[in-house]
DSSP file (Angstrom, degrees, kcal/mol; ACC not computed):
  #  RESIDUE AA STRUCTURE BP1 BP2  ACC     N-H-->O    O-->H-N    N-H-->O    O-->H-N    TCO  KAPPA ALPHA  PHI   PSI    X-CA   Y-CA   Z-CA
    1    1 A X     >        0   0    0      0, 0.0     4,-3.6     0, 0.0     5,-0.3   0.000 360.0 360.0 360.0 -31.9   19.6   42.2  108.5
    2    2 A X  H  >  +     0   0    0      1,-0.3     4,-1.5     2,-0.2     6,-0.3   0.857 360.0  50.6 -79.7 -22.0   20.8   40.3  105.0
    3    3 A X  H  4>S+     0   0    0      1,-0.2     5,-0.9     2,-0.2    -1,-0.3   0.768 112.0  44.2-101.8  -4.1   23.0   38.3  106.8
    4    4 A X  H >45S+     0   0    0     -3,-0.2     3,-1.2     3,-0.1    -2,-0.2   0.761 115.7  46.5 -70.7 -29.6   20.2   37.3  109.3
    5    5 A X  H 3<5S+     0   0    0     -4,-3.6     2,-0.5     1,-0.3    -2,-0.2   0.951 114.1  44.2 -75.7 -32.3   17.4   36.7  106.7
    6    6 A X  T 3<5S-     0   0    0     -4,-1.5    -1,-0.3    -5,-0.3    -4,-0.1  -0.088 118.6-122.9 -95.9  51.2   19.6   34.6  104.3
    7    7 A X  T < 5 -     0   0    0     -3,-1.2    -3,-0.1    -2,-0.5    -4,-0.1   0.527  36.6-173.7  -1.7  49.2   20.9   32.7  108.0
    8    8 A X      < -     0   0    0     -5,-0.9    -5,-0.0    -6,-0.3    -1,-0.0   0.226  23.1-140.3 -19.9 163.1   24.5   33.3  107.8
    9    9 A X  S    S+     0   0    0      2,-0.0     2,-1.1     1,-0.0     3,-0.3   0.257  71.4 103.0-128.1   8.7   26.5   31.6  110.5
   10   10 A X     >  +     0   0    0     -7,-0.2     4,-0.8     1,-0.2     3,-0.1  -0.721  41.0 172.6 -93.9 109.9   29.3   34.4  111.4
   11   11 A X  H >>> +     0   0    0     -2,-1.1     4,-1.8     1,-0.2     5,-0.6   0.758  63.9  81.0 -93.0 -24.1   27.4   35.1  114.3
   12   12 A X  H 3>5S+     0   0    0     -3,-0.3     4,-0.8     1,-0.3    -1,-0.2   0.863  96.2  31.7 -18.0 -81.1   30.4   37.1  114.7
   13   13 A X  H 345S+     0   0    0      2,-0.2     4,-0.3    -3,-0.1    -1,-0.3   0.345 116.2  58.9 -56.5 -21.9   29.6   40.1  112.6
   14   14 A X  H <X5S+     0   0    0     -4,-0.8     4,-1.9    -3,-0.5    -2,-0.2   0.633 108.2  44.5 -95.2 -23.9   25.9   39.9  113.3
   15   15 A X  H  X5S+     0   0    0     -4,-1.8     4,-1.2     2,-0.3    -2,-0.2   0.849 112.6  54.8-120.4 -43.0   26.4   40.2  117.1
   16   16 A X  H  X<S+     0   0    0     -4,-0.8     4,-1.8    -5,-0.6    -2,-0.2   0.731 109.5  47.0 -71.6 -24.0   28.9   43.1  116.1
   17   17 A X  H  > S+     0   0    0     -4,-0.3     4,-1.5     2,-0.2     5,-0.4   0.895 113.1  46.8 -82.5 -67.9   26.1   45.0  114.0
   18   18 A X  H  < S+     0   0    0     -4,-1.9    -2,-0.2     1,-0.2    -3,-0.2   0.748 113.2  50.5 -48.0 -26.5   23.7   44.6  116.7
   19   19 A X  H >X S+     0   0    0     -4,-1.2     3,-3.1     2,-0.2     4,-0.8   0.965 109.2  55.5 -54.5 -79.9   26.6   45.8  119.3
   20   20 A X  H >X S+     0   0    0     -4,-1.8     4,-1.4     1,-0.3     3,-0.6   0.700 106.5  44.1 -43.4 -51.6   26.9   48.3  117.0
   21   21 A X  H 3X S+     0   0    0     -4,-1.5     4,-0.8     2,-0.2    -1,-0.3   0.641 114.3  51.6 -36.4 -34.0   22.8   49.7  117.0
   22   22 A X  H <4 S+     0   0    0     -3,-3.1    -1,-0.2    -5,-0.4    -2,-0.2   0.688 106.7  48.4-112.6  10.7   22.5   49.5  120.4
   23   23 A X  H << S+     0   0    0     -4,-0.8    -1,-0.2    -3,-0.6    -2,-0.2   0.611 114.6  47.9 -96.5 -26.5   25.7   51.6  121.1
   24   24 A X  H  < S+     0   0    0     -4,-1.4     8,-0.4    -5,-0.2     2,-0.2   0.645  83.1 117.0 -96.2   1.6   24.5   54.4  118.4
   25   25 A X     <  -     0   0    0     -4,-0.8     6,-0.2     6,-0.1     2,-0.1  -0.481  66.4-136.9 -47.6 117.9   21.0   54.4  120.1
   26   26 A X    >   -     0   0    0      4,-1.3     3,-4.4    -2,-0.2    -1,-0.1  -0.206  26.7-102.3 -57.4 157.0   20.5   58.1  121.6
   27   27 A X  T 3  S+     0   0    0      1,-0.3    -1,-0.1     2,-0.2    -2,-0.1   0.830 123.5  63.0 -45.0 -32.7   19.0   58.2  125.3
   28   28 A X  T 3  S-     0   0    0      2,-0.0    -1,-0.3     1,-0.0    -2,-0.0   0.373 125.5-106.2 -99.2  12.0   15.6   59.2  124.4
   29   29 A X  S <  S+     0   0    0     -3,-4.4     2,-0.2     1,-0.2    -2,-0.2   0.802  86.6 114.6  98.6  14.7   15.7   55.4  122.4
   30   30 A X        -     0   0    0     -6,-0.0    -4,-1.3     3,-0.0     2,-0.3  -0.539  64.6-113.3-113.6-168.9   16.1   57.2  118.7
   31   31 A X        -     0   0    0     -6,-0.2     2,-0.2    -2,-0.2    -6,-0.1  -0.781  41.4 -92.1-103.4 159.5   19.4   57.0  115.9
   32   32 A X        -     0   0    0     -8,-0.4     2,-0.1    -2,-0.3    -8,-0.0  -0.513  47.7-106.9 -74.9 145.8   21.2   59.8  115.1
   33   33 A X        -     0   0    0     -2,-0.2     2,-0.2    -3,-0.0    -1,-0.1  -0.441  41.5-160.1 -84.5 153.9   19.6   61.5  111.8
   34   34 A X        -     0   0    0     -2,-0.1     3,-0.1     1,-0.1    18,-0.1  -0.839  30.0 -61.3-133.3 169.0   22.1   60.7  109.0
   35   35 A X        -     0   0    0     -2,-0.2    -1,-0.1     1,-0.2     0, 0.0  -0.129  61.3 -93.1 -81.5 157.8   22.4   62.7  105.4
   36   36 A X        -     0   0    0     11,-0.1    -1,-0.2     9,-0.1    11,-0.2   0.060  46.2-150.0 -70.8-176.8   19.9   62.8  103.3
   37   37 A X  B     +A   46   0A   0      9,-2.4     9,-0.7     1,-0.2    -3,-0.0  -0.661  54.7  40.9-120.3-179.0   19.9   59.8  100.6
   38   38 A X        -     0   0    0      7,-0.2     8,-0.6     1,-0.2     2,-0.3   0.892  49.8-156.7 104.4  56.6   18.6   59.5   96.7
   39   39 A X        +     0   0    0      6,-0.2     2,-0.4     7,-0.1    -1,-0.2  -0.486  29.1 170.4 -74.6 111.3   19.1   62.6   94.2
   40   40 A X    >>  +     0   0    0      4,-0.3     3,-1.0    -2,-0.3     4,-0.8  -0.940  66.0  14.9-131.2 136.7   16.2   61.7   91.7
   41   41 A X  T 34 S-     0   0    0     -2,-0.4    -1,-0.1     1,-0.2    -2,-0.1   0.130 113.6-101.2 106.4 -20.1   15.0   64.3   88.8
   42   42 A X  T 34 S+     0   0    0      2,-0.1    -1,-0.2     0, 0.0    -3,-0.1   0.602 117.8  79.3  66.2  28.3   18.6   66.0   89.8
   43   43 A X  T <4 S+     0   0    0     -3,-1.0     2,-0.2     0, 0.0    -2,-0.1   0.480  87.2  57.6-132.2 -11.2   16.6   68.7   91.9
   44   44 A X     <  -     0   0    0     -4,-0.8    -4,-0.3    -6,-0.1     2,-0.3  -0.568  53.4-144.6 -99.9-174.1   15.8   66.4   95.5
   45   45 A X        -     0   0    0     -2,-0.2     2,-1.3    -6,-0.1    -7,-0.2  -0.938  19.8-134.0-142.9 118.2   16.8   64.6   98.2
   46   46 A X  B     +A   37   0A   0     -9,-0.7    -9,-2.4    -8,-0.6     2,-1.0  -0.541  23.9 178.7 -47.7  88.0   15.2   61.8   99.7
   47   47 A X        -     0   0    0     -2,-1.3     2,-2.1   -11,-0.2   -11,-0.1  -0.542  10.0-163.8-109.7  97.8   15.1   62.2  103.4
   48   48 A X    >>  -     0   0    0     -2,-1.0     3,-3.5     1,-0.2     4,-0.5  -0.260   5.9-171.9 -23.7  41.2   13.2   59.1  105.1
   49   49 A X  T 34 S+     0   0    0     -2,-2.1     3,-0.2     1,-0.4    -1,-0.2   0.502  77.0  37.8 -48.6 -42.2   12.3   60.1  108.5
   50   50 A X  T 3> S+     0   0    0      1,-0.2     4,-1.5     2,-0.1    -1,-0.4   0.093  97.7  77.0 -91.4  23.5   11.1   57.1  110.0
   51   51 A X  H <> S+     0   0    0     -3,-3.5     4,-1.1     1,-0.2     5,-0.5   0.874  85.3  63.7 -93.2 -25.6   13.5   54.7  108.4
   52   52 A X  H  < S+     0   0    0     -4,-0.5    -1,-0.2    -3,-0.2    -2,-0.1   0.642 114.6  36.7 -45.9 -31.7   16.4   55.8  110.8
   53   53 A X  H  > S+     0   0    0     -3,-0.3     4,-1.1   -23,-0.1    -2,-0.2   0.872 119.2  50.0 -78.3 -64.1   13.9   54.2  113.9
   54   54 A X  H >X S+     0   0    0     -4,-1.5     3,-2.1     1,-0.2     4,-2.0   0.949 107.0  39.7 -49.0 -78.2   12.5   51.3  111.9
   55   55 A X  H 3X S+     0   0    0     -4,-1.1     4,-5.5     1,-0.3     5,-0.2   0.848 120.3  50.9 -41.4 -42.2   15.4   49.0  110.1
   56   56 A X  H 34 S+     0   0    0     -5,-0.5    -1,-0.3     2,-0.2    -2,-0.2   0.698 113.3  41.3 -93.9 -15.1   17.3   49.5  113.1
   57   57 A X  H XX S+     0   0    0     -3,-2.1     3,-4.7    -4,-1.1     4,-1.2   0.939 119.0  47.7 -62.3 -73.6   14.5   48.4  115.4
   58   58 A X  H 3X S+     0   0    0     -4,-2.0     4,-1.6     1,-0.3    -2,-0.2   0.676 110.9  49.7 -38.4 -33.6   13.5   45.6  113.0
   59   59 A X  H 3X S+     0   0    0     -4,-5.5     4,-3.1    -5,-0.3    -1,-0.3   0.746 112.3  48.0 -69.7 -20.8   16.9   44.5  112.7
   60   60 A X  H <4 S+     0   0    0     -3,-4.7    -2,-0.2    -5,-0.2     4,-0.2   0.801 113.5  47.9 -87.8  -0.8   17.4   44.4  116.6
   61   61 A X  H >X S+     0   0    0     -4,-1.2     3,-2.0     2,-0.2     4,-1.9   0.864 114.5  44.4 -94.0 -56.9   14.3   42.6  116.9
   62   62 A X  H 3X S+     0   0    0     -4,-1.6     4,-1.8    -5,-0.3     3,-0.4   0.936 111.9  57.5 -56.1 -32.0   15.3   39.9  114.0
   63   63 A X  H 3X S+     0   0    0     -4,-3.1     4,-0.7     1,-0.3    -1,-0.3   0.556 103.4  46.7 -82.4  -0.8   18.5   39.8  115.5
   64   64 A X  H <> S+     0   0    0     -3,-2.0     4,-1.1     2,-0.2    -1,-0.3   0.528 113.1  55.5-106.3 -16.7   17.1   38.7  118.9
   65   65 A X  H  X S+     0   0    0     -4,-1.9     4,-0.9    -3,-0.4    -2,-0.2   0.963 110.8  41.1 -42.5 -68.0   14.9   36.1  117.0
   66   66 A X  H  X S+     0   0    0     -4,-1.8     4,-1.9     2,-0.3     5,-0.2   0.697 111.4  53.1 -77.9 -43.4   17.6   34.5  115.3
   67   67 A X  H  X S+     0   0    0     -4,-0.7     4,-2.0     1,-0.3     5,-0.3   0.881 110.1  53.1 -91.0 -34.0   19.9   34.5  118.3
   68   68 A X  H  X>S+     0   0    0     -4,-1.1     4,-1.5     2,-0.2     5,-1.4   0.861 113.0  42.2 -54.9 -45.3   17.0   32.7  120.4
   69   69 A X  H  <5S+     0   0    0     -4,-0.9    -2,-0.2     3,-0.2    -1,-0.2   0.889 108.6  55.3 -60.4 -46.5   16.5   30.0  117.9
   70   70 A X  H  <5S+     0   0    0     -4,-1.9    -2,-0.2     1,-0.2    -1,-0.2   0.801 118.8  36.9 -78.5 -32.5   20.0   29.5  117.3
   71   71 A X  H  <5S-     0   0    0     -4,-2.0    -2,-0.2    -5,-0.2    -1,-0.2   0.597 101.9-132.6 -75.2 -25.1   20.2   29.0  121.2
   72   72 A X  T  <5 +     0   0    0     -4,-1.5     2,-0.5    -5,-0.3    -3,-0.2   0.994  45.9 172.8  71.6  61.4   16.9   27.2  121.4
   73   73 A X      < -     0   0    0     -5,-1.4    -1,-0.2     1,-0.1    -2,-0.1  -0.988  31.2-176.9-126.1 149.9   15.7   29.6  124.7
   74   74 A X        +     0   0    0     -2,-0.5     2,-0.4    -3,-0.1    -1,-0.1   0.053  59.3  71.8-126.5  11.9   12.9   29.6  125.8
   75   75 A X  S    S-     0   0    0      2,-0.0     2,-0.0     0, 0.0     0, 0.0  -0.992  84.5-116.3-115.9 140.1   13.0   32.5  128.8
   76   76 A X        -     0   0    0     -2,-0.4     2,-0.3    -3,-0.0    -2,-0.1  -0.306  37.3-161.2 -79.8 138.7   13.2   35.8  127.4
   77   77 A X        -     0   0    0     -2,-0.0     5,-0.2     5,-0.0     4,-0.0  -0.962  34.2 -89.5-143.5 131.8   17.1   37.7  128.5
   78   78 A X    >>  -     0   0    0     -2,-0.3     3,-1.5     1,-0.2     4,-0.6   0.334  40.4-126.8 -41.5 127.7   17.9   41.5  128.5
   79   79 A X  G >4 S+     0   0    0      1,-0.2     3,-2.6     2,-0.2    -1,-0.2   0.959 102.2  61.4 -59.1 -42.2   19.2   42.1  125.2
   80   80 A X  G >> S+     0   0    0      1,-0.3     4,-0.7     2,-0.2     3,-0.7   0.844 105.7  53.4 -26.2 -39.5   22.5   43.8  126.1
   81   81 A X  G <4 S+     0   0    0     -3,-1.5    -1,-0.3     1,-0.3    -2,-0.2   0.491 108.7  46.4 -84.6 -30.9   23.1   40.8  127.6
   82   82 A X  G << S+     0   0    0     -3,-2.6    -1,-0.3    -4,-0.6    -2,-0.2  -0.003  92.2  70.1-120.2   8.6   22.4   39.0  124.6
   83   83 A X  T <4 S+     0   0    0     -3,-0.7    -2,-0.2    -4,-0.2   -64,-0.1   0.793  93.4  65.5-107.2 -48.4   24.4   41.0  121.9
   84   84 A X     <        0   0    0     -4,-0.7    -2,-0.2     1,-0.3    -1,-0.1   0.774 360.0 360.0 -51.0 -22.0   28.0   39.4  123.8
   85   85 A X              0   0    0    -70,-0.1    -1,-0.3   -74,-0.0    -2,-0.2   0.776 360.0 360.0-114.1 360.0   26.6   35.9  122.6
């Protein structure tokens, strides 16, 4: 996502993080739950639940923005499809 908001040009790496998202998407459309993050007080854990859905929707979503602009289309194309460019 930082290297789509601040419009980087290695489209390279962007398209290989998106690659990446849609290859660790489970079947039922979720991410795999990952350890928890954040030790504060030195007696928790921060575990996010929904951030594991969100960023990685919200990144595939910026990243299908960006890649439309940067192509100038204007018909919508299966994102799979769209990760290879």
């Amino acid at each position: 996502m930082a290297l789509l908001e601040t419009g980087d040009s290695n489209w390279n790496a962007i398209s290989r993080g998106a690659r990446f998202l849609l290859d660790t998407q489970e079947a039922d459309g979720t991410w795999p739950k990952q350890d928890m993050a954040g030790i504060f007080f030195r007696t928790a854990l921060l575990d996010y639940v929904l951030y594991r859905q969100y960023f990685p929707l919200h990144a595939l979503g910026l990243y299908e923005q960006r890649r439309r602009a940067r192509l100038d289309l204007t018909t919508p194309a299966p994102l799979t499809a769209a990760v290879t460019g």
